[in-house]
N, C-alpha and C positions, 0 to 999 in steps of 0.2 A: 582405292578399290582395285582389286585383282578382274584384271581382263579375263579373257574367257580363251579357247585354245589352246594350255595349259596340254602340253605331251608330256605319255611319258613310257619308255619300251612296253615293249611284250613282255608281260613274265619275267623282268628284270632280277627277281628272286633265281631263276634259275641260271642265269649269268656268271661265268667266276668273276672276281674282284678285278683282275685286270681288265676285263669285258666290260664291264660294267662303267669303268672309266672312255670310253671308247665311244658307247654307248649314249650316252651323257652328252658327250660333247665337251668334254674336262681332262684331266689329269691328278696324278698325284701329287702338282703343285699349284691344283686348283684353278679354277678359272683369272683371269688377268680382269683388273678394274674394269679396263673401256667392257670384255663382253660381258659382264655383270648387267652393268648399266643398261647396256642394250638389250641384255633379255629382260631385264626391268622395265624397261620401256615397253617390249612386246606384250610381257603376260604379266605385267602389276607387283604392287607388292605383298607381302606376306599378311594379309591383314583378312580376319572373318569383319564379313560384311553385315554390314546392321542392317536390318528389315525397319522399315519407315515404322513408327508407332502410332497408338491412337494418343491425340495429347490427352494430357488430363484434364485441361476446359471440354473436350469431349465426352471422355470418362465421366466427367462432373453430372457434366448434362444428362447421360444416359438413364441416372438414377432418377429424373425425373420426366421420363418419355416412354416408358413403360407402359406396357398397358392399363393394371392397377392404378401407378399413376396417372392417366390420361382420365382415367374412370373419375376420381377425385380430385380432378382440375374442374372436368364437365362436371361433378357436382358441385362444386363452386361458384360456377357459374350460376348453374339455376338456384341456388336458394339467393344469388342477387336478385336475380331477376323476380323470384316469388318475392321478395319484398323482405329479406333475412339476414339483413350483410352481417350482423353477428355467426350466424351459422357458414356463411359463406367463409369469411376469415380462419374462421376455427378450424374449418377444412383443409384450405389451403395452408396454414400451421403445421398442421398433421402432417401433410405432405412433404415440405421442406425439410421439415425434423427428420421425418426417417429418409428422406434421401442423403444428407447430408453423412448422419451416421453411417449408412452404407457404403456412400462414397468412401468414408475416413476409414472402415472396416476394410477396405480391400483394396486400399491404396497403396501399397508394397506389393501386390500380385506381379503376375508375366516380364520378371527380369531376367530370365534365364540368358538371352545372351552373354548381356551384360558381364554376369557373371562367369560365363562361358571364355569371353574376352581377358578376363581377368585371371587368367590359369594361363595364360602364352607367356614365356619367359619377356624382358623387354631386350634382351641382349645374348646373341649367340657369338661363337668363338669358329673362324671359319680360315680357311687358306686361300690365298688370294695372292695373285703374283711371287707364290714360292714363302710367304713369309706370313706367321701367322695374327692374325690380328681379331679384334673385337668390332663388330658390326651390330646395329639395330635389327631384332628381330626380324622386324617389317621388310628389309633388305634385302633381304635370302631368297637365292633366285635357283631355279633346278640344275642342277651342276654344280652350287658350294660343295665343298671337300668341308664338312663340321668335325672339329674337336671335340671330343662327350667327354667328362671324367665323372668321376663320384659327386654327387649333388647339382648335378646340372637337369635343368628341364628343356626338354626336346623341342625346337622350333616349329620343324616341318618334317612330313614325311620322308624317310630316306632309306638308303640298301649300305647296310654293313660293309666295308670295305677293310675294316682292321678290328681286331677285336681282342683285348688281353681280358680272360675273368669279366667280359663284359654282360652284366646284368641290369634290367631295366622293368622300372614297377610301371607295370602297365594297367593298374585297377579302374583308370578315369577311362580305360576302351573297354574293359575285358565284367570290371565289378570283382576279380579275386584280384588278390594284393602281396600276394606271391611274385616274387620277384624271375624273372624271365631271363635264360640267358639267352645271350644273343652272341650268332657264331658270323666269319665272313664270307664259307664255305656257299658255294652253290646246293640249292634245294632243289630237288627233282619233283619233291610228293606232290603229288597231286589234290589229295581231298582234305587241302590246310585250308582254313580261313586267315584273312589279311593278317591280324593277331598271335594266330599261330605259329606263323611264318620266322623259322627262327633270325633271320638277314635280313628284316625288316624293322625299321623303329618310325615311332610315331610322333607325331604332334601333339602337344600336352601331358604325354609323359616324361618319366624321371629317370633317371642314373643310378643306381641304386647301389651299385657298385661294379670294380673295374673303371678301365676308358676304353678307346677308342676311335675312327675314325669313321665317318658316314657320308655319302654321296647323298645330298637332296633330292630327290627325285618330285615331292608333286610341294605345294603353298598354297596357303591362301585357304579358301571355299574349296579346293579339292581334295584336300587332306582328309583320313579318315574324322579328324576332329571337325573340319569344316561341315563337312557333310552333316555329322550329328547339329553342330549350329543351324545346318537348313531344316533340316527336320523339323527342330524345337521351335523356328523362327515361323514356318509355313503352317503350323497345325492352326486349324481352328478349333475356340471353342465350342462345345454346344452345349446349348440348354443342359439345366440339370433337371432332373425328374420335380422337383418341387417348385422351379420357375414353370415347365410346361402344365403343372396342375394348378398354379397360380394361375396364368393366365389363362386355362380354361376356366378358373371357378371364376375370373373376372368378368368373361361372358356370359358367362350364366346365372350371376351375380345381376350383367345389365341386362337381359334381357328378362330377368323377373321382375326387376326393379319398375323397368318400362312398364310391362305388363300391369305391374300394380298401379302405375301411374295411371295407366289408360285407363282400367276397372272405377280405380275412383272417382275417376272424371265423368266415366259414365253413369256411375250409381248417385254422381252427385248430382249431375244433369236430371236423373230418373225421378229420383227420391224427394229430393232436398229443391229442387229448380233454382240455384245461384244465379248469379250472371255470368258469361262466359267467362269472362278472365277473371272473375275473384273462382270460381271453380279449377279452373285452370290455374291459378297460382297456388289453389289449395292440391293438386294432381301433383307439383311438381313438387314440392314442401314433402309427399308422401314419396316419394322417387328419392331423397335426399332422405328421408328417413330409412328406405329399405339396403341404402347403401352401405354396408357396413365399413363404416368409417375407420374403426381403430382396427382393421385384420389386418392391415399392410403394418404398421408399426406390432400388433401386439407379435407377430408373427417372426419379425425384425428383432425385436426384442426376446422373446424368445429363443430365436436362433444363437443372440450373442450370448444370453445367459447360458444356455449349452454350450458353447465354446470355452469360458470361464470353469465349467465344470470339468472339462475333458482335460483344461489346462492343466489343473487337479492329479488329473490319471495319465501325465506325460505323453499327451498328445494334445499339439501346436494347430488350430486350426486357423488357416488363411484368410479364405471364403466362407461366407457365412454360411451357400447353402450345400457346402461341402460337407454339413455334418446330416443333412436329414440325407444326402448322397449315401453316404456311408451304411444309411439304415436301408436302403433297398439293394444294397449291392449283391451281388449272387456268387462275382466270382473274385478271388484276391490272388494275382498275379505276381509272386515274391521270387525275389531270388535268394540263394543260399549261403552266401559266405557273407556276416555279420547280421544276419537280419534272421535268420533259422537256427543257426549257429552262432559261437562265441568269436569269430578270429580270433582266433590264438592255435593257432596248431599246437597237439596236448599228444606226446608219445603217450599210449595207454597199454603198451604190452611190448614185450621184451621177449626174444625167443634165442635161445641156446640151445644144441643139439641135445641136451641133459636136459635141456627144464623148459619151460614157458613162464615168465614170472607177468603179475601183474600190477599197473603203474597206477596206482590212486591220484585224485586231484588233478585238473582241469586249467589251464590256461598256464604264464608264464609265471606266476607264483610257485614257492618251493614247498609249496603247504602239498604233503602226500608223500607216499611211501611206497617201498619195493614187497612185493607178497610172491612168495612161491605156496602152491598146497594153502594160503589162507592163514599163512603165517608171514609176519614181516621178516627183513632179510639186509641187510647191510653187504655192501661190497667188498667188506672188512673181511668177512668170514666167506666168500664166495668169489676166489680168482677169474672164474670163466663172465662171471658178472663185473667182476671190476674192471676186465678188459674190455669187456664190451662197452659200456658205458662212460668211462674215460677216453677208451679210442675215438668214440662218437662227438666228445665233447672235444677234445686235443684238434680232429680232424674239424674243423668248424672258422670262422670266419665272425660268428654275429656275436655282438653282444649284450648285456640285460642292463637297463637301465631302472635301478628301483624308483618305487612311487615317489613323485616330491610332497605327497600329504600324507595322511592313514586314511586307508579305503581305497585307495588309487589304482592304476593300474601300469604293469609294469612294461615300462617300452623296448622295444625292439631295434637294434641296429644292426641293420643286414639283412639276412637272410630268416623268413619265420621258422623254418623249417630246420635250422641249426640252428636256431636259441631254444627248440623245444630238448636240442638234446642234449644242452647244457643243465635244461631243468630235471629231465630225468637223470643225467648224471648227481644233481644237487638231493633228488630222493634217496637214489641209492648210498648215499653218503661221502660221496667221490665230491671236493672243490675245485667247479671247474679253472678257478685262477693259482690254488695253491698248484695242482696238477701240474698245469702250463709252467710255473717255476719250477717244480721240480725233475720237468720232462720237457725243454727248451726246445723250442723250433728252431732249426736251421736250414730248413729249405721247406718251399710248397711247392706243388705242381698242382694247378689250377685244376679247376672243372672245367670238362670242355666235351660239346653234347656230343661230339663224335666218340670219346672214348665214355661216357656216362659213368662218369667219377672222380674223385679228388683223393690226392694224395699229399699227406706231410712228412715231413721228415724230423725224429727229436731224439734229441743226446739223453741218453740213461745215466742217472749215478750211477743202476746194478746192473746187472747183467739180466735181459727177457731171453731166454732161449740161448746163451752161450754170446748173446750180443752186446754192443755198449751205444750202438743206435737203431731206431727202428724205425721202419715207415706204416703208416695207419691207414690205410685205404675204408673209400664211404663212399659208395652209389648204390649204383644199380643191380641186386640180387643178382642175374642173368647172369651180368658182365663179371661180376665180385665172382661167381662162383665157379666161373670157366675159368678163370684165373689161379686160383685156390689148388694145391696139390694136398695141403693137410688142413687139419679143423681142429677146434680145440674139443675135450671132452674130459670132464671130471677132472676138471685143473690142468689136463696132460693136453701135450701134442700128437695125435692119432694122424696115420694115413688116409686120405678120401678116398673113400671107397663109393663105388656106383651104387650101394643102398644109402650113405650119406647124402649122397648128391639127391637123389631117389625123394628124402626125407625133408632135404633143405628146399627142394622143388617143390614141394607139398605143400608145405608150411605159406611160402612167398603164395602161393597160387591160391589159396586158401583166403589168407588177409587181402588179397588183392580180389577176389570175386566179392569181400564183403565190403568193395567200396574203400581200403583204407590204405593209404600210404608208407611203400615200403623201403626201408634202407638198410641193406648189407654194410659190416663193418669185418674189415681184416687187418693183418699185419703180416711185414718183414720182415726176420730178423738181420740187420745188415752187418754181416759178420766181417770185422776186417782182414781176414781172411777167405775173403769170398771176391775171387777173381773177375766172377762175373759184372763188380761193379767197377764203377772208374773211379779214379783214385780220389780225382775232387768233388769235395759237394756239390760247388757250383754245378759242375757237369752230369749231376744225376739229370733224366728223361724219362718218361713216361716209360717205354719202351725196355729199357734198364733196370726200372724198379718195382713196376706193377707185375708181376710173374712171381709165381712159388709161391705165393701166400700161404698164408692161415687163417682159414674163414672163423670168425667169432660168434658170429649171431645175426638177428636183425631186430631191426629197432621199428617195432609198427607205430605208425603214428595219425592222428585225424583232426579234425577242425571239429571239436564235439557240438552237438547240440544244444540249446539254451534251455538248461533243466525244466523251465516252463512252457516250453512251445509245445509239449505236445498235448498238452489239456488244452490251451487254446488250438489245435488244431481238432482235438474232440469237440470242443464248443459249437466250433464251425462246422463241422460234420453234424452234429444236431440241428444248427442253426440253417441247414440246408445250403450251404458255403461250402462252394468247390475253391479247394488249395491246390494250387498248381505250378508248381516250380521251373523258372526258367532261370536259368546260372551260366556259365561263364566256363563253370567248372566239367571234366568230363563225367562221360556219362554211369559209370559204374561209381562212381562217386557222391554222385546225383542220388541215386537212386536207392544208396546205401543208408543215406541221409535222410531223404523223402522216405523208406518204409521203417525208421528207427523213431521219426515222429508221428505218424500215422499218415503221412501225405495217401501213401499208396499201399495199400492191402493186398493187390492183387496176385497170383506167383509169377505174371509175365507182364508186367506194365511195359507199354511203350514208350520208348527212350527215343528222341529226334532229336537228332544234333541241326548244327546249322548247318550244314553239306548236304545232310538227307533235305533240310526243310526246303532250300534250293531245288530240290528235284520233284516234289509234290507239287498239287494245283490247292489253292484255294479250298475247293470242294473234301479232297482230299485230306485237307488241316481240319476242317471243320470237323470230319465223321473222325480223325484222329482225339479233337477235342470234346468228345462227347464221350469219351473213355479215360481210362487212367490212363495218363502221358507225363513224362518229363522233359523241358529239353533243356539240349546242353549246347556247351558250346556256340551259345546263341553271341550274335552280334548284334547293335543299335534297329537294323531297321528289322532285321527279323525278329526283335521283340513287339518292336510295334505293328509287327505284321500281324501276330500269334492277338493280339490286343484288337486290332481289326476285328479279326475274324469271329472272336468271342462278342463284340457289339454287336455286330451285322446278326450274329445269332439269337440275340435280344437279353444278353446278358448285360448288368450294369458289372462293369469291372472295377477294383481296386487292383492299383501294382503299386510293388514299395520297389525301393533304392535306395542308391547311396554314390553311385558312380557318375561321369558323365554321360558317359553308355546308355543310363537308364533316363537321363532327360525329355527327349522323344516319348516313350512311352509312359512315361511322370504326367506328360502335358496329354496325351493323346488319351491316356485313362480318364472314366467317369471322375474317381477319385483318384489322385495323386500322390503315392505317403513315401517322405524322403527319411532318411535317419538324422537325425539330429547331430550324435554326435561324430560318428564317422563318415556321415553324408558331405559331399563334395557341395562348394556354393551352387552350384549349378542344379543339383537337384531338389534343394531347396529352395530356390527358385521358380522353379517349375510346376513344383510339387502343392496340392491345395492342402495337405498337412504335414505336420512334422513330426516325428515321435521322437523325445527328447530324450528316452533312454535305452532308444535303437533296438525296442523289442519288440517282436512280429504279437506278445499278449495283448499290448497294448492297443495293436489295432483293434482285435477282438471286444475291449474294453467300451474303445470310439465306438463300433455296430452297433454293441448294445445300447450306446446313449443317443449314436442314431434312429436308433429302433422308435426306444422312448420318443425322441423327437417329432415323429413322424405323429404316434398315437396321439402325444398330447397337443400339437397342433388340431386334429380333428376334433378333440376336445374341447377347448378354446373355441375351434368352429362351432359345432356344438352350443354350446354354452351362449355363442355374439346372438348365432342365428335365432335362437328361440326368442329373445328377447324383441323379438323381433312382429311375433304375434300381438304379444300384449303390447306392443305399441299399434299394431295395427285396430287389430278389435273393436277399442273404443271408436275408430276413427269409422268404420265398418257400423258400430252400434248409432253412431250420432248421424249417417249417411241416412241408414233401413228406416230410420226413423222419422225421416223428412224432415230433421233440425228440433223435435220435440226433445229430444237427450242431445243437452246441448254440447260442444265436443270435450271430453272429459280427461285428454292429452292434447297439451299443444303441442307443436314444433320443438321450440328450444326447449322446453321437455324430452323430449323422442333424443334429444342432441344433448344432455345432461346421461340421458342413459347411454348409448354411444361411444361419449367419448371421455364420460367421468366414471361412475357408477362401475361401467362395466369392466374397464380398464385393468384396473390392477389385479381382481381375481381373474380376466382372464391370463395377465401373465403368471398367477400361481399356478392357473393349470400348467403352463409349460413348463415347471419347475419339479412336476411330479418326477419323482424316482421309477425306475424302470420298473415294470411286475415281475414276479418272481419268473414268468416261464414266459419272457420276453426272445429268449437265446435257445427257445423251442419251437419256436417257429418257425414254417419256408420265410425266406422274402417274401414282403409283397411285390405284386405285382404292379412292375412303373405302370401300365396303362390304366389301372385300378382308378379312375376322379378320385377325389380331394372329396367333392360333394356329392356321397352317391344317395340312391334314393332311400335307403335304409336312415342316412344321416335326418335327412331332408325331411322323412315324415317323425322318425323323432325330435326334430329342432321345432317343426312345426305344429304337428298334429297329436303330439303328447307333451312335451317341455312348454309347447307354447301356447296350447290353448288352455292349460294348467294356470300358467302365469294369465293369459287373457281372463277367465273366471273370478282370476282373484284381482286382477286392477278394476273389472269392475263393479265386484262385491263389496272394493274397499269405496269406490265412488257410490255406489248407493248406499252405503253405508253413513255417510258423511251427507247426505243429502236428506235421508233418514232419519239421522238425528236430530236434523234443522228442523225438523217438520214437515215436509212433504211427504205425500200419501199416494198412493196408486189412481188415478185418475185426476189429479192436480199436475199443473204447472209445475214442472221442475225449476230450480232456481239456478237462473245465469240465461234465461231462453230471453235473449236480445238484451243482455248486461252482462258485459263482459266480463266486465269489475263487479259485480256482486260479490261481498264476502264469503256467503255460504256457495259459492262456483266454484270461487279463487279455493276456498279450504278443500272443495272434492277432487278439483284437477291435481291439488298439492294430494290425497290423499290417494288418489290412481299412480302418480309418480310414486310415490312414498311406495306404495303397495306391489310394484311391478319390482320395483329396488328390494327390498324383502325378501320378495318371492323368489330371486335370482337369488340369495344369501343361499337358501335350501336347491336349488339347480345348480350354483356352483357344486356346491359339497357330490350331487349324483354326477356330473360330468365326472369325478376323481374316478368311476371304472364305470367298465359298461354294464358286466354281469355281479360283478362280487359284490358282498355287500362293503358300503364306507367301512364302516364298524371295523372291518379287517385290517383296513390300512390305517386304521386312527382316525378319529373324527376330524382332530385338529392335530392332525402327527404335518404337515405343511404350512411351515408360518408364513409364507408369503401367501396363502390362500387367506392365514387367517388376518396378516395385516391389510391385505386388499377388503374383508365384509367392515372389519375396523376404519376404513376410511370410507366406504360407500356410504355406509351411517351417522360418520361425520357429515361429510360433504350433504346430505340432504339435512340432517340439521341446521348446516349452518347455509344454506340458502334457502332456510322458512324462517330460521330466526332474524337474519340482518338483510332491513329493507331496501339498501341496494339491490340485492339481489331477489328480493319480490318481486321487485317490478320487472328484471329482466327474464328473468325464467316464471311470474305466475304463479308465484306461491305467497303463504301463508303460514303462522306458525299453529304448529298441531298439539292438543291437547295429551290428559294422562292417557285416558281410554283410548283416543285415536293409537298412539303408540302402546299401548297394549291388545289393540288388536291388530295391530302388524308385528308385533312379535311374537302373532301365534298362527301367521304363516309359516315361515321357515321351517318347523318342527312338522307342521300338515301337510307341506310337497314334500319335504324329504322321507316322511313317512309313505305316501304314498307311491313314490318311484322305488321303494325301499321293499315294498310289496309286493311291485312288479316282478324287481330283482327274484325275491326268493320265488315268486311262480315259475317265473323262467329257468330256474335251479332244479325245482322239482320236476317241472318236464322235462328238464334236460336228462337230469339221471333217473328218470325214470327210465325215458329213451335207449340211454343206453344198457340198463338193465336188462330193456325186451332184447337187443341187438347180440348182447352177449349171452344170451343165453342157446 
């Protein structure tokens, strides 16, 4: 464990490198073993610390201490205690089942450390007593002198101290994957983020290319990386909107259940006059009845089945109730590079003082071509294009690694940003490796951010301009063109003239306001007759070769968009989904991107970097995020700062990732979405889904089946709750009665419908397909109940006094046909076991089961009619009425189970007059529907008018 007291200078970044040693408490020959040790002893070693966990004996448990849960332990209890341990058992069943499933469902959640742990190299390369050696990560104390070369990963924080072509992928801080150089130079600026800081390297980044030498300065927990580890370690979860409406509707749930309980005890006291505790045991049998037993699993199931579908549509979901999350979410918090866009940096235009050509095709594939005027263009037939294009490519460092399958994608070594111009060389018909052989390098002079360019140097077979070598200069338009005495033009070498200059300023300042990435390319002719240079190659300098140029052009280039994000950013814009982009990357960059996908409409959106967000209050960010905003240059905690702010506002957020950066705010979002495939362990970890082919559509895709989720849960609800009357009713009819109608539903009746019967249609309802104008809709609103009264008097006071009419139509029915008459004894009054009882109570069950055939089918929409969406276009709706109908045949036919549940086997006519329910309630809610259609657009017919 790393102690605490951990220094480290002032502003160290603004130190020169001999300073900086000084500073320290070190040298150029590094610190000596003994004081190692003993700042190891002071301030710990290099090691992110783990936050204690919850075990998973805990975790285990959780799933069954829940409210719902607790609700259906206490009904367990009382149906023992009423005298039901069949009912009792079957509950506590229920219980176990779906906790266990839940548990196994989100038993790989909240490992982000872990994984966080597993990005720290285990071995750095460090100076110690003048001589270089290899040391444990863990080790490394502030003061190491670290060796970097190509392919090393960064231990700990440190301040540049030597630096050749030193370059360093910093994506696990920053989220872009653009490689960073890094200088040993003292930095003055002021308004740089830790990140930006060119003399600064990190923890858990990489070498990307060059070496170098680096002073430690922080370990441990105080490293920029530590720090993102406290973050991700210290968040709490909370509640998702569908546990807080669960556990409302679980109260509300008991306290009806109560209420019913008490009611009947009193109307049985009133009515009926029992004895107290056979009253009382029948009170609490009705309390166990009103509980709706199978919501917690059918709900449970439900959920998983949506997660199986979204699998489908290349989104990974975690947590279960991360997908109905998804459906009320309001705002999705993404960043830009791989997740809006393709990474792949794509030259898309080529500019010559003669021409502007344009670069077809997209990412590091050579599939696309050169068009000037809208006609293709070969470099063959166009000097001033083959210079430019080959320079670009000659001047370069990175190279392309083709697919190892068909369909692949082609990798990158080095720099992205110089393999793109190897590709636009490969359109224009220029090969960038025959090139190289026919145009051999003999010397480079690095890029180095002080001079903002790179030069090479290569032997000609011919002669370019009277030469037999040349040097190819690539940076920075500015620096390229103050450099530049002539330009090329119509094949020829022309004098720069102040409207040149005028023209090529224009041009860069133009591409650069739309956001897009610019690179000037020139050349030397290095005439061996040109005194100005020194004789040997070796001894060419920066200084000696970059002057006189000949400017060639510039090479624009961008990280394009993902041809499908901008209809799912239309979706969301209908769907009442605010897109809101927070990146890594600057802010004209940002913002060129955001109004190329529709993020931002506006002509002035506000752009916040992370310097500005530093200087604003809270209040300030809020009334910022209630407008079109981007920000840039955002870092770890002021992502999750921007993520605060949005909650506290009463947004449900979703933020995607892919970096370690975005962990913190992966975990601190309602929803969590990491990239699958260019996503770091860590944000996948964090994160409650995963999109597995790292495309921001497919979140859109997850909404919409969160959407779904949400409605057909209430459906389901719907559909448990009603059945809930016609269990009651009879019990209500045999009360009013004073025991004359003798009770024409038992118990483990009431519990056959429950936890058999009703079961599997109601997971077909959660299996519905979204409606068409699902992704037309606001969010709803999280405070909206689960159980509102709208639901409530349709569950009850139309679905369920519909089914109440017909279980006791089918019991007098059956009671009817025995022969009894209006003013006679009904049969079963003090005979429990009367055949013609036993066949009415079977024939009220029979008939409540039926009748729910035709109420499933109307839960499938609220207003439209079935018909539209197919009667039976849902075969899990239709294989659940297909087993409801078994399962009460086969417990009237096999007298096992007569005797346990109270039945009897039913005649032709009895089932013929239950199978002219279903077609009579679906008819009749089929009614309503079209009434409510016709005043609806009627309504709106007066309104528009």
């Amino acid at each position: 464990m790393m102690a605490s007291g951990q220094t480290q200078p002032v502003a160290v970044q603004r130190l020169t490198a001999d300073r900086v040693f000084s500073a320290l408490g070190t040298s150029a020959a590094g610190l000596t073993q003994a004081d190692a040790e003993a700042r190891q002893a002071r301030q710990g070693k290099n090691l992110i610390q783990t936050e204690r966990k919850k075990s998973p004996v805990l975790a285990f448990l959780s799933n069954f201490t829940h409210l719902m849960a607790c609700l259906l332990w206490a009904a367990g209890i009382i149906a023992f205690v009423a005298g039901l341990p069949e009912l009792g058992v079957a509950v506590w069943m229920v219980n176990l089942i779906n906790g266990c499933f839940s548990f196994w469902q989100e038993y790989r959640a909240g490992k982000a450390t872990d994984a966080l742990k597993k990005m720290l190299p285990s071995y750095a390369t460090v100076i110690r007593d003048g001589q270089e050696q290899k040391i444990l990560a863990e080790d490394l104390v502030p003061g190491d002198v670290m060796v970097l070369a190509e392919g090393d990963k960064i231990s700990a924080d440190a301040r540049v101290v030597r630096a050749s072509d030193l370059q360093v992928n910093q994506s696990t801080l920053t989220g872009e994957s653009n490689p960073v150089r890094k200088t040993a130079d003292a930095v003055l600026e002021e308004d740089l983020t830790q990140a930006e800081t060119p003399n600064l390297v990190f923890a858990g980044t990489s070498v990307s290319g060059g070496n170098g030498r680096v002073v430690v300065t922080r370990i441990g927990m105080d490293t920029e990386f530590g720090k993102i580890a406290h973050l991700t370690q210290n968040m709490e979860e909370a509640e998702s909107p569908l546990q807080l409406q669960l556990n409302r509707t679980t109260k509300q749930i008991t306290v009806f259940a109560a209420c019913m309980g008490v009611g009947f005890f009193a109307l049985d006291q009133l009515f009926v006059g029992s004895e107290f505790a056979a009253a009382f045991i029948f009170s609490l049998g009705m309390v166990v009845a009103f509980i709706p037993e199978g919501l917690l699993p059918t709900v449970t199931l439900s959920l998983a089945m949506a997660v199986q579908r979204m699998s489908k549509r290349n989104a990974l979901v975690k947590k279960l109730n991360s997908v109905e999350t998804l459906g009320s979410c309001s705002v999705i918090c993404t960043d830009k590079t791989g997740t809006l866009t393709q990474n792949e940096m794509t030259v898309n235009r080529l500019w010559a003082v003669t021409a502007e050509y344009e670069v077809t095709g997209v990412g590091y594939g050579p599939e696309g071509e050169v068009r000037v005027a809208g006609h293709r263009i070969q470099a063959a037939y166009d000097d001033d294009l083959r210079l430019l294009v080959a320079g670009g490519a000659l001047c370069s460092n990175a190279r392309l690694l083709p697919p190892e399958e068909e369909g692949g994608r082609y990798t990158v070594l080095g720099d992205p940003t110089e393999a793109c111009l190897l590709v636009a060389a490969q359109k224009a018909g220029v090969d960038p490796a025959e090139q190289e052989r026919a145009w051999p390098r003999v010397r480079e002079l690095p890029f180095e951010s002080r001079r903002k360019r790179m030069t090479t140097i290569h032997q000609l077979p011919e002669p370019l301009d009277g030469a037999r070598r040349v040097a190819f200069v690539k940076g920075a338009p500015n620096e390229i063109l103050r450099l530049s005495t002539r330009c090329r033009a119509h094949e020829q070498t022309v004098p720069m003239t102040d409207e040149l200059r005028e023209k090529i300023t224009s041009a860069n300042d133009s591409y650069a306001a739309e956001g897009l990435r610019v690179l000037a390319v020139a050349y030397r002719p290095l005439r061996a007759d040109d005194e100005t240079l020194p004789r040997s190659v070796s001894a060419y300098e920066p200084d000696s070769i970059e002057r006189d140029l000949v400017f060639v052009g510039l090479e624009v280039m961008q990280d394009p968009p993902r041809p499908e994000v901008a209809d799912a950013v239309e979706q969301c814009r209908r769907a009442g989904i605010r897109v809101i982009m927070i990146t890594g990357d600057y802010g004209l960059t940002a913002v060129s991107i955001a109004r190329k996908i529709g993020i931002v409409r506006g002509e002035r959106p506000r752009v916040l970097s992370g310097v500005d967000l530093e200087r604003i209050s809270d209040e300030e960010l809020k009334e910022a995020l209630s407008g079109e905003v981007v920000f840039a240059r955002m870092a770890p905690e002021q992502k999750l700062r921007v993520v605060e702010n949005l909650q506290q506002m009463g947004e449900i957020v979703a933020v995607t990732g892919d970096g370690v950066n975005d962990s913190p705010a992966l975990k601190k979002a309602d929803i969590g979405v990491a990239m699958g495939i260019t996503g770091t362990d860590v944000a996948k970890e964090a994160a409650d889904m995963v999109l597995t082919d790292d495309n921001f559509a497919s979140i859109v895709h997850a909404i919409e089946e969160g959407r779904a989720v949400y409605a057909n849960i209430r459906k389901f609800m719907l559909y448990i709750l009603n059945s809930n009357m016609p269990e009651a009713v009879p019990s209500a009819v045999y009360l009013l009665s004073g025991g004359a109608v003798p009770l024409p539903l038992t118990t483990m009746q009431i519990l056959t419908i429950d936890l058999g019967t009703d079961m599997l249609p109601a997971l077909g309802l959660g299996c519905e397909a979204p409606e068409a104008d699902v992704m037309n809709r606001p969010p709803r609103n999280p405070k909206e109940p689960l159980l509102t009264g709208k639901l409530m008097r349709k569950a009850f006071l139309w679905y369920g006094l519909m089914g109440g009419v017909v279980s006791m139509a089918a019991y007098l029915f059956a009671q009817l046909e025995a022969g009894w008459g209006p003013g006679a004894e009904m049969f079963g009054v003090g005979a429990d076991l009367d055949p013609v009882y036993v066949r009415a109570t079977t024939m009220c069950l029979a008939a409540i089961v039926f009748a729910q055939i035709g109420q499933v089918l109307n839960c499938r929409t609220e207003t439209a009619s079935v018909f539209s969406r197919g009667l039976f276009s849902n075969r899990h709706i239709n294989v659940g009425i297909v087993f409801e109908v078994c399962l009460i045949v086969f417990i009237t036919l096999f007298p096992p189970f007569q005797a346990v549940f109270h039945t009897s086997p039913l005649g032709v006519w009895d089932y013929a007059f239950l199978c002219c329910l279903p077609p009579i309630v679906l008819a009749v809610e089929e009614a309503r529907k079209a009434l409510f259609r016709h005043v609806k657009r009627r309504r709106t017919g007066v309104e528009g008018r």
